[in-house]
C-alpha positions in Angstrom: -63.9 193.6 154.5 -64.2 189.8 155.6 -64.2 191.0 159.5 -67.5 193.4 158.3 -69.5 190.4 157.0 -68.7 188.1 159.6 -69.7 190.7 162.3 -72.5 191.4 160.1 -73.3 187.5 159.7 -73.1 187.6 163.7 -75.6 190.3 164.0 -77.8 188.2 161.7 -77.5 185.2 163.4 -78.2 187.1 167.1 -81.1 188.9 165.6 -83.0 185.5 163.9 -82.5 184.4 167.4 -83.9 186.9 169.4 -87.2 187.0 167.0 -87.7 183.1 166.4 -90.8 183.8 166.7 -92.0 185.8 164.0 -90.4 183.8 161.7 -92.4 180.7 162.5 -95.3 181.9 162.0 -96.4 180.7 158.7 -98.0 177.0 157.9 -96.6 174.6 155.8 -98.0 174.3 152.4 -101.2 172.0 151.8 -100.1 168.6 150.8 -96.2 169.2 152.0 -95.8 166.2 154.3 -97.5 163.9 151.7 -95.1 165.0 148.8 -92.4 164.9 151.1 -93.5 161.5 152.9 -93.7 160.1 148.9 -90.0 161.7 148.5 -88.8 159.0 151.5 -90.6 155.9 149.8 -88.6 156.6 147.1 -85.4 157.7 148.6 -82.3 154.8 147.9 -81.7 153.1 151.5 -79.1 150.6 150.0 -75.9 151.5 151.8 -73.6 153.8 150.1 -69.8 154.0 150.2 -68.7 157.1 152.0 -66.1 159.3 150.1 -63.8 159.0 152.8 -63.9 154.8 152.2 -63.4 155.5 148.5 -59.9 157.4 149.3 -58.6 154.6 152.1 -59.2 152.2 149.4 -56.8 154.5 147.5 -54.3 155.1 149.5 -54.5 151.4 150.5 -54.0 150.4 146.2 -51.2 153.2 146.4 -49.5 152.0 149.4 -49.4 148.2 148.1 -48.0 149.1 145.0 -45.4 151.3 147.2 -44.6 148.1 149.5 -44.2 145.9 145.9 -41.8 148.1 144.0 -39.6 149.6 147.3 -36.1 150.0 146.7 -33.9 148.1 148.8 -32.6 150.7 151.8 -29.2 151.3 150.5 -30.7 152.4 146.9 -32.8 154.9 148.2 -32.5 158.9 147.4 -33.0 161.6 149.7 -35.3 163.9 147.2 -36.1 166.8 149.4 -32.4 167.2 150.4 -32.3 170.8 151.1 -35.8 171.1 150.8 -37.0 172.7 154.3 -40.7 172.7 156.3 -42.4 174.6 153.6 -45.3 171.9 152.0 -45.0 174.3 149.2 -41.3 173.8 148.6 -42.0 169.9 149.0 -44.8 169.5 146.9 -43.0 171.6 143.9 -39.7 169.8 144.5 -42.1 166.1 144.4 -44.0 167.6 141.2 -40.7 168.5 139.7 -39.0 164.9 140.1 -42.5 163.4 138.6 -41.6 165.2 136.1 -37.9 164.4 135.3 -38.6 160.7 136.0 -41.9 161.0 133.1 -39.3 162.6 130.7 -36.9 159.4 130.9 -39.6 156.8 131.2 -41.6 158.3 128.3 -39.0 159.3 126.2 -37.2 155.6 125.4 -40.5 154.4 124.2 -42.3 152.8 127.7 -44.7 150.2 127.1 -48.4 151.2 128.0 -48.5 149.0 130.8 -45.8 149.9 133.0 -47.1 153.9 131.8 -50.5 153.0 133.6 -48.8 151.4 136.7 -46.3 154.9 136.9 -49.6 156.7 136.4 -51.7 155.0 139.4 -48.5 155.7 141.2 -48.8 159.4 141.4 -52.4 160.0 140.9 -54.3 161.3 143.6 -57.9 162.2 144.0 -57.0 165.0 146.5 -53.1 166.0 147.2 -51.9 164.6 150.2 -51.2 168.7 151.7 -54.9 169.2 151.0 -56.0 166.4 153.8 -53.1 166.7 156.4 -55.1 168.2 159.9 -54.2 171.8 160.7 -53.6 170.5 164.3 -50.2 169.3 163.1 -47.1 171.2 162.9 -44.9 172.4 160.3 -42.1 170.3 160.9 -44.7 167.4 161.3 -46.2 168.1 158.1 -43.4 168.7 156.3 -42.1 164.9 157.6 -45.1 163.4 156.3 -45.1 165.0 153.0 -41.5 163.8 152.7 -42.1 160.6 153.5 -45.1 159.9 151.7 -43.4 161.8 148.5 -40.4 160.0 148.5 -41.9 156.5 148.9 -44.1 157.7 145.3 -40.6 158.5 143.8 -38.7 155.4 145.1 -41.2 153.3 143.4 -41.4 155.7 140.1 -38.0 155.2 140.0 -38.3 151.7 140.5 -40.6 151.5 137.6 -38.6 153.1 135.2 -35.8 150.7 135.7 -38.1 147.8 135.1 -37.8 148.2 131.7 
């Protein structure tokens, strides 16, 4: 069904090509470049911060917060042991450890503070599988999300044991 639209779509696209032509020959309404030249004057020129900006400052806040609470190297887990290439498998085994480590750190009574810092921990505006470039391999991918993952549960961890 998808292959018939996009061939379709293709046909479209050859056929507005071919007769450019007799689709341009209308005029613009009377008055259209004065309401759209009054549009501009009032259009915002300040500079905007790009969405993309918005998430490195993120990542950066995330990262920081990763460097300031990393376990020393001998205290660290392995939490995707037996966990393969599949960034399904990775991010359910991630969400699943989130979860047992919430349960303890929620459950004896944790102060709101240390909940919001285990909470800017793990929050993310768009999951990291989401944004990784389909150039990149399984195996690549998979080593990434690992990585990344197990830093956020290192310093989980390293939350809950603050208290």
């Amino acid at each position: 069904m998808i292959l018939n639209r996009e061939i379709n779509m293709e046909k479209f696209e050859e056929y507005i090509k071919m007769y450019r032509e007799a689709f341009d020959d209308k005029e613009l309404p009377e008055g259209h470049l004065d309401r759209f030249e009054r549009r501009l004057d009032t259009f915002d020129t300040r500079p905007r911060r790009s969405y993309l900006w918005l998430m490195a400052a993120g990542i950066a806040a995330v990262v920081a917060v990763i460097v300031f609470l990393r376990l020393p190297e001998s205290g660290q887990r392995d939490w995707f042991a037996g966990v393969g290439v599949d960034q399904v498998d990775i991010c359910e085994t991630y969400y699943s450890n989130v979860a047992d480590i919430y349960e303890d750190l929620f459950s004896a009574g944790t102060d709101a503070e240390l909940g919001l810092l285990a909470e800017s921990v793990v929050d993310e505006t768009s999951p990291l599988i989401d944004l990784l470039p389909d150039e990149m391999g399984a195996e690549e991918k998979a080593a990434v999300l690992k990585e990344y993952y197990g830093e956020l549960l290192d310093a989980l961890l390293k939350i809950k044991n603050i208290k």
